[in-house]
DOROTOR-771892 format. One record per residue (C-alpha): residue number from 1; residue in one letter; z negated, y negated, x. Coordinates in Angstrom, 1 decimal, padded with zeros to 4 digits, m for minus. Each point is the difference from the previous one (the first is absolute). Example, Ala and Ser with C-alpha at 12.3 -4.5 7.8 and 13.67 -1.06 7.14 Angstrom:
BEGIN
  mipa  lomar      zz      yy      xx
     1      A  m007.8   004.5   012.3
     2      S   000.7  m003.4   001.4
END
This chain:
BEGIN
  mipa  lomar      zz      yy      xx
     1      X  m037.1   028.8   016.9
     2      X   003.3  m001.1  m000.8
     3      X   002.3  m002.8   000.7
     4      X  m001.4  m003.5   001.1
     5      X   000.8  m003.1  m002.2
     6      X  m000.2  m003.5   000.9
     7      X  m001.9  m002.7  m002.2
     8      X   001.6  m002.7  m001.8
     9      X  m000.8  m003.8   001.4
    10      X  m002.9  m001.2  m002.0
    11      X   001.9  m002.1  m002.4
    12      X   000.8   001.9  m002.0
    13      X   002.3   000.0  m003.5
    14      X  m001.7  m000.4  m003.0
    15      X   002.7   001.5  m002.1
    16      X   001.4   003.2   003.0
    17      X  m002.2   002.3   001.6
    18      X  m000.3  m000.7   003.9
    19      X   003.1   002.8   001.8
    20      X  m002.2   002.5   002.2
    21      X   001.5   001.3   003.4
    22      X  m003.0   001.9   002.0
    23      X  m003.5   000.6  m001.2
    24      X  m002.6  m002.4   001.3
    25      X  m002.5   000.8   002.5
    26      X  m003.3   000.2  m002.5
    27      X  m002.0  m003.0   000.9
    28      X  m003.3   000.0   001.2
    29      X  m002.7  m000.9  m002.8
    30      X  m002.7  m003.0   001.4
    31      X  m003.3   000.8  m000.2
    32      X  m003.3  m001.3  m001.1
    33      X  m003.3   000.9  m000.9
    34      X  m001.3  m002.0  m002.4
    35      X  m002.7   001.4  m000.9
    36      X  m003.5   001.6   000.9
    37      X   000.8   003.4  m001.8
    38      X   003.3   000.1   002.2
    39      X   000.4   001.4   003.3
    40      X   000.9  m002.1   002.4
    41      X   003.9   000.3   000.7
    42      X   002.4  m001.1   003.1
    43      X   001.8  m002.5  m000.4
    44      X   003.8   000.5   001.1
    45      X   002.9  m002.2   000.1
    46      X   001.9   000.3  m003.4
    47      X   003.8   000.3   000.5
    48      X   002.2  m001.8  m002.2
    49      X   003.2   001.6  m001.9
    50      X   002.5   000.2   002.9
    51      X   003.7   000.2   000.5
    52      X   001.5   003.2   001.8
    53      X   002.6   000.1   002.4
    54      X   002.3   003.4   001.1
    55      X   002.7   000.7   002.4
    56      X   003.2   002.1  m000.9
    57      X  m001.9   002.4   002.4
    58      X  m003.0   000.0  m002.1
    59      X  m001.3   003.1  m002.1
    60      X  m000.6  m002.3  m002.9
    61      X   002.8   001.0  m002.5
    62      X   000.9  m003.6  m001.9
    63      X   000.3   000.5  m004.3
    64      X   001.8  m002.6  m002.3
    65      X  m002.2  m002.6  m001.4
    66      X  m001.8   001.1  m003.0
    67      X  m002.1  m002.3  m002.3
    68      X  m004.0  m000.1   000.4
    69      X  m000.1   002.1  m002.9
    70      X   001.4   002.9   002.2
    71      X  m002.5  m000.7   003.0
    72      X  m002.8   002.9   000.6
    73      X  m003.4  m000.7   001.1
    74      X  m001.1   002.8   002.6
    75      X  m002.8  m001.6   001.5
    76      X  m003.8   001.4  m000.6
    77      X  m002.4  m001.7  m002.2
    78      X  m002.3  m002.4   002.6
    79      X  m003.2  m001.4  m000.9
    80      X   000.3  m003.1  m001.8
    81      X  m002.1  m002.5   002.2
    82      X   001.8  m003.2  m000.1
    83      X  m002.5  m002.6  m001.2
    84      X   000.9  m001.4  m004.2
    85      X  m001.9  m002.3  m002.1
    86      X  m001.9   003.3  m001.5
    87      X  m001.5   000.4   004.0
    88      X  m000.9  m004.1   000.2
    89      X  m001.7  m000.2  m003.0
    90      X  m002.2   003.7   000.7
    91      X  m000.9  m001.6   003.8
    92      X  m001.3  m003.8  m002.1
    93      X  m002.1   002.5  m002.3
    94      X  m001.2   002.5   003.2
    95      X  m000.6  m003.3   002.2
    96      X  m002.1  m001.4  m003.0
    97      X  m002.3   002.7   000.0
    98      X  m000.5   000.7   003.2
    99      X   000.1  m003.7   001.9
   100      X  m000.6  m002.9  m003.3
   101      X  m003.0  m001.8  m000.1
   102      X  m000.8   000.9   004.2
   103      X  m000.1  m001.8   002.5
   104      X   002.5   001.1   002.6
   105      X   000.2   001.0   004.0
   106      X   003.4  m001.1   000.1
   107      X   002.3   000.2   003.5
   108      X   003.3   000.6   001.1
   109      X  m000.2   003.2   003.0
   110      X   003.7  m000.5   000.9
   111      X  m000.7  m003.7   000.1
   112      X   003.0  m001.5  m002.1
   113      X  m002.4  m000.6  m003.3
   114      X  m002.8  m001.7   003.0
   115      X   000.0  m003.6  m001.7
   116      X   000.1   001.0  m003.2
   117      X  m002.7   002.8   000.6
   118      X  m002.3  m002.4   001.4
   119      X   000.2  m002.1  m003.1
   120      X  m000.9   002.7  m002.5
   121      X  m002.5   001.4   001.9
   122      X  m003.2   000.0  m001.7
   123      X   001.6  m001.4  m003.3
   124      X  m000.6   001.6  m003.2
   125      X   003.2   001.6  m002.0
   126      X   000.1  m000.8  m002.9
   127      X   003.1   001.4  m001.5
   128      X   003.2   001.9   000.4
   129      X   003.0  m000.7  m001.6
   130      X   003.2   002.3  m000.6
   131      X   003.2  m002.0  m000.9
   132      X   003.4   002.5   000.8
   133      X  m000.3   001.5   003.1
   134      X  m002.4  m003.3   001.8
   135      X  m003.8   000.1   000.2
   136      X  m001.9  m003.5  m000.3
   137      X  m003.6   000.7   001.3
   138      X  m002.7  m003.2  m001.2
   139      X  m002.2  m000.4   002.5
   140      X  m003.1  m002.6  m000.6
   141      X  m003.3  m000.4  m002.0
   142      X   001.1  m002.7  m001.6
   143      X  m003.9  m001.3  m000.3
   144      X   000.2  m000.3   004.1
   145      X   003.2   000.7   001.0
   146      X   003.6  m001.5  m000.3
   147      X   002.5   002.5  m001.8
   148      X   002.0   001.8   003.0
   149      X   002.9   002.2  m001.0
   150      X   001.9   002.5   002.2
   151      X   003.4   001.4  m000.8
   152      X   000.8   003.5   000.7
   153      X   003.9   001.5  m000.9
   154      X   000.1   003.9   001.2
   155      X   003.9   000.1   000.6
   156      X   001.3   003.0   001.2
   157      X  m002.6   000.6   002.5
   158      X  m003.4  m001.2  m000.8
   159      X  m002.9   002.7  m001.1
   160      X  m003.7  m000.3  m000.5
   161      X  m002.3   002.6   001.4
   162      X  m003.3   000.1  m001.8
   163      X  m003.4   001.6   001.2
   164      X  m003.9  m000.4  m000.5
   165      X  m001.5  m002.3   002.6
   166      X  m001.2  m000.1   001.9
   167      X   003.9   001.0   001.1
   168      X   000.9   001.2   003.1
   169      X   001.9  m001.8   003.0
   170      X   003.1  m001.5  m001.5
   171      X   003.6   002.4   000.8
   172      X   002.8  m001.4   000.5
   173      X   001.8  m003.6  m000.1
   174      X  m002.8  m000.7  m002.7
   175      X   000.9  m004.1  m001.5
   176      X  m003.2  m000.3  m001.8
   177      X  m003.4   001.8  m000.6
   178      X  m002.2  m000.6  m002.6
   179      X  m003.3   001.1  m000.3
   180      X  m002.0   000.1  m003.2
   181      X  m003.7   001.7  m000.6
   182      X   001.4   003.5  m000.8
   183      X   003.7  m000.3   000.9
   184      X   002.1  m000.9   003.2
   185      X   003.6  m001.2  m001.1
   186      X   002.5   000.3   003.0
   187      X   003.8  m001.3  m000.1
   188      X   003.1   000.1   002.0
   189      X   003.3  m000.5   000.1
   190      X   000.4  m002.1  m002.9
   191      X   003.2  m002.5  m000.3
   192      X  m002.2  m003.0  m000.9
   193      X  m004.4  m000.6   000.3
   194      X  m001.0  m003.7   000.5
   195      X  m001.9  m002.6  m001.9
   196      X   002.1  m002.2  m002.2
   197      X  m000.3  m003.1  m001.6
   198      X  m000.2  m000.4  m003.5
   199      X   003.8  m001.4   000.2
   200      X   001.1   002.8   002.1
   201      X  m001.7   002.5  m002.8
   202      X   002.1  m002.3  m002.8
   203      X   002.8   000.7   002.4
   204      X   000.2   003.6   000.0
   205      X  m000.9   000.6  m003.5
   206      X   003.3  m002.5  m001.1
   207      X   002.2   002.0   001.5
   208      X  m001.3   002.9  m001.8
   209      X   001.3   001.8  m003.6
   210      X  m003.1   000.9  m002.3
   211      X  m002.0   003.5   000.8
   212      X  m000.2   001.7  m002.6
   213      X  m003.3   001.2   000.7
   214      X  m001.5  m003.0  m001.2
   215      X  m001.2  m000.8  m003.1
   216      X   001.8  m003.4  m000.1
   217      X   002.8   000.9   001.4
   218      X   003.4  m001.5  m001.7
   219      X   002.3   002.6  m000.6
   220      X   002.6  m003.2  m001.3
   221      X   000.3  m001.3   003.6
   222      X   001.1   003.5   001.3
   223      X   002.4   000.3  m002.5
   224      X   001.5  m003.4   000.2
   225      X   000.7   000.9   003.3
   226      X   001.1   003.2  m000.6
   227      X   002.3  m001.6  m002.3
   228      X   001.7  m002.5   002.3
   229      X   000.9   002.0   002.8
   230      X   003.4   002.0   000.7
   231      X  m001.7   002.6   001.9
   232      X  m000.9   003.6  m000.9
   233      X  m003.1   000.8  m002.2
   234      X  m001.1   001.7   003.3
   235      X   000.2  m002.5   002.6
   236      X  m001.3  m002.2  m002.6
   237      X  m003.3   002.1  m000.3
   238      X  m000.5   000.1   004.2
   239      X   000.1  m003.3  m000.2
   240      X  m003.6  m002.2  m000.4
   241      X   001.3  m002.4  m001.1
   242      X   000.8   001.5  m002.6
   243      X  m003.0   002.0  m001.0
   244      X  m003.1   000.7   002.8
   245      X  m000.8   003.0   001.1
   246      X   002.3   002.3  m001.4
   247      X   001.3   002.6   003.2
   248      X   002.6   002.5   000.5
   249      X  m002.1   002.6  m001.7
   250      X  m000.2  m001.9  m003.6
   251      X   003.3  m001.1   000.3
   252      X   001.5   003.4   000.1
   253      X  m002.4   001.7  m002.5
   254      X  m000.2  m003.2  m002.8
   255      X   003.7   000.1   000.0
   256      X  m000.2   003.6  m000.3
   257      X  m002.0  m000.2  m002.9
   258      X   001.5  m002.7  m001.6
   259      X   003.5   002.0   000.3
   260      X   001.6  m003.4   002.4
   261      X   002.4   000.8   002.6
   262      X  m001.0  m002.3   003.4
   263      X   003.5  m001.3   000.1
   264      X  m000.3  m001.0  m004.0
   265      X   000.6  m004.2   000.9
   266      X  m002.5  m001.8  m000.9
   267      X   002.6  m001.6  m003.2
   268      X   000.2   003.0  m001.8
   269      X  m004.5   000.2  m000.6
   270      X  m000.5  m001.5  m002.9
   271      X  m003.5  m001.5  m001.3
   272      X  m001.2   003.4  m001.9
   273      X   000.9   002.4   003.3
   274      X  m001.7  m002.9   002.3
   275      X  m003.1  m000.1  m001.7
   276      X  m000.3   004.2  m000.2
   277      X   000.5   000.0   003.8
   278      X  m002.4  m002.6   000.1
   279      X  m002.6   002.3  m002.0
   280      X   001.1   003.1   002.0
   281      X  m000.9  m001.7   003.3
   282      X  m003.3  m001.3  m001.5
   283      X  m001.3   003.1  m000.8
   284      X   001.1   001.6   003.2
   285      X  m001.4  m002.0   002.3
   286      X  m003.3   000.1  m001.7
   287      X  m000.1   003.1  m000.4
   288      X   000.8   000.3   004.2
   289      X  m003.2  m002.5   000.0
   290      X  m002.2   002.8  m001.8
   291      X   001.5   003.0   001.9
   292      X  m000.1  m001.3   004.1
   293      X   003.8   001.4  m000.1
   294      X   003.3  m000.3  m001.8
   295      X   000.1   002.5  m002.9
   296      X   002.7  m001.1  m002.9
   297      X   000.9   003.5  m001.4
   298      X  m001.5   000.1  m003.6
   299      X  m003.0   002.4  m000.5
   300      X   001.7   001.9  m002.2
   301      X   002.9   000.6   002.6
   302      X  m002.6   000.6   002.5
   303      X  m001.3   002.6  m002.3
   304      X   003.1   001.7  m001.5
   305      X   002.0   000.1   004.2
   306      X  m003.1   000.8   001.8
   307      X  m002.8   000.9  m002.1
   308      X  m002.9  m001.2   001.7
   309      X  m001.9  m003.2  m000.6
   310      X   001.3  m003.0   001.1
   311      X  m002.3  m000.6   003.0
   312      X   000.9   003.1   001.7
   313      X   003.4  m000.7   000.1
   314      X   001.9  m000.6   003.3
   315      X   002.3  m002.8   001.3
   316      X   003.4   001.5  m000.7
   317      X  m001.2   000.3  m003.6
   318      X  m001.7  m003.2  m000.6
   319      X   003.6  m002.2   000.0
   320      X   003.2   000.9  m002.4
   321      X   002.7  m000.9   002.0
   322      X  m001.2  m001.9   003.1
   323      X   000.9   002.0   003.4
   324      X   000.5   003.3  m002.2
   325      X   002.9   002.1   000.9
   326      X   000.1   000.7  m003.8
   327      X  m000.9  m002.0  m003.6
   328      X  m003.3   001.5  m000.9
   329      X   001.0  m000.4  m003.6
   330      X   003.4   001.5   000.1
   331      X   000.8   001.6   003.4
   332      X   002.9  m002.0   000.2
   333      X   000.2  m001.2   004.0
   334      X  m001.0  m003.2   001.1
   335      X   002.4  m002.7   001.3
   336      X  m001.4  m001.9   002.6
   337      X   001.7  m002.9   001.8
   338      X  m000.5  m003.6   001.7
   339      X  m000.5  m002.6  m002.3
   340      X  m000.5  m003.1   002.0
   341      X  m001.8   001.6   002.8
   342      X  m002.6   002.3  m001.9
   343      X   001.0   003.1  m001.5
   344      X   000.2   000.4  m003.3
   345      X  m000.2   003.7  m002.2
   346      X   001.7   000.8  m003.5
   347      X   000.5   002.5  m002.0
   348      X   003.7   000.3  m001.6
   349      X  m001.1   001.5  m002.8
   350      X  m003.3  m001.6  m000.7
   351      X   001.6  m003.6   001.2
   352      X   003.4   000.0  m000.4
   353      X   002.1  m003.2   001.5
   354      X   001.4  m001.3  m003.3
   355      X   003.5  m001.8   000.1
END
């Protein structure tokens, strides 16, 4: 397998590559099942990018530092499963269909959603509502009943587990069950499912960048933002304040496609490269919306590497760059390294990290 290298600290230069010592345990990807055509998945601990240490005694043989456009990517292509604003906005549609204009047998099996349970149950939902990577479910008939609104943020953990009531027994640490006519909605492990004031709602949303899966969405706010900060273009896209719902996964394929190295600071984008990347990650996510998955490789690609149509095609052939060993365009190997505590793929031929 070779020789180990350790990762750069997760600050790291815009202008220099980050120096590479011992290759990086792969980490392990978060799971969730978002959806009713998905299997159910188990959900493991996700390791963050770590440092490695060796003895003199140790079998690891130590290399000069060599720039991130010299690192090597050996890891397998996982399953992409991380919840992005593509997932949110397919669960506000699924949820729509399957729960809106119901009332609801709502309750809380683990018990930590019990008050807030109680005071849906029976109500009637009237809406969902996708905004990044947060869920804003209306409950109320506004004829009888006072508008109610639940917040529910997936994180790293959280998954929904859909079936056809009536459902069986609830498995697991399940936060909150909601029962419909013809579908049973079950949750767990979510980072954040309460009700929420309309102040807490105004809250959340104003410390949020525009998703740009919404029709409204101001695509001058993300890039006055963009513009001010001294970051990288990459931490700058992870972060939602920035823009909401954009993921690791259309992070490293937008930039792929738009040709931007990760480490390009955010000073050197100007107005016409912003507003492709903006474009580029619109039509991405809505086209992960459509699909239930992440595909960003063009049809034509898919056709012309593959030759099969596009909704036979696997994982590992659905992304350009992201956890590939090699660029699915040119071959060239993939860099991957730490960029402030995610990791981050390019392709040094596809991307190169302009002076």
């Amino acid at each position: 397998m070779g020789n180990q290298i350790t990762l750069p600290s997760n600050k790291a230069n815009l202008t220099t590559a980050p120096s590479l010592t011992t290759r990086p345990t792969k980490p392990i990807p978060p799971t969730c099942t978002s959806h009713a055509t998905e299997p159910l998945a188990t959900t493991t601990t996700p390791q963050r990018p770590t440092h490695h240490k060796s003895s003199p005694n140790s079998p690891v043989q130590h290399q000069p530092p060599r720039r991130a456009s010299q690192q090597r990517v050996e890891a397998p292509l996982a399953s992409i499963l991380v919840p992005e604003g593509h997932t949110i906005h397919r669960l506000a549609k699924d949820h729509t269909a399957q729960l809106a204009r119901q009332r609801l047998a709502v309750s809380s099996p683990q018990g930590r959603m019990a008050d807030g349970a109680a005071i849906l149950d029976g109500m009637v939902l009237a809406a969902v509502e996708p905004y990044g990577k947060h869920l804003f479910y209306r409950f109320g008939d506004r004829r009888r009943e006072r508008a109610v609104t639940m917040h529910i943020h997936l994180g790293l953990f959280g998954k929904f587990r859909h079936q056809a009531s009536p459902a069986a027994e609830p498995v697991g640490a399940v936060r909150l069950r909601m029962v419909g006519e013809r579908w049973t909605v079950d949750l767990s492990g979510p980072t954040d499912c309460r009700i929420i004031e309309p102040d807490e709602e105004a809250s959340i949303r104003a410390r949020l960048g525009p998703d740009p899966l919404h029709l409204d969405a101001d695509p001058d706010l993300a890039w006055m933002r963009i513009a001010r900060r001294r970051s990288s273009i990459g931490e700058a896209l992870m972060d939602q304040k920035v823009m909401a719902g954009v993921g690791n996964v259309y992070r490293a394929e937008s930039l792929f496609v738009q040709g931007i190295h990760p480490l390009t600071p955010c000073s050197a984008i100007d107005r016409a490269t912003f507003d492709s990347l903006w474009q580029t990650l619109v039509d991405q996510l809505r086209q992960g919306v459509t699909d239930k998955r992440i595909i960003t490789v063009s049809r034509a690609e898919i056709a012309a590497h593959f030759g099969k149509a596009r909704s036979r095609i696997a994982g590992k052939e659905a992304v350009y760059v992201y956890k590939r060993n090699h660029c699915l365009r040119c071959h060239s190997e993939i860099h991957r390294w730490d960029l402030a505590g995610r990791w981050a793929y390019a392709c040094p031929t596809c991307q190169p990290l302009r002076p």
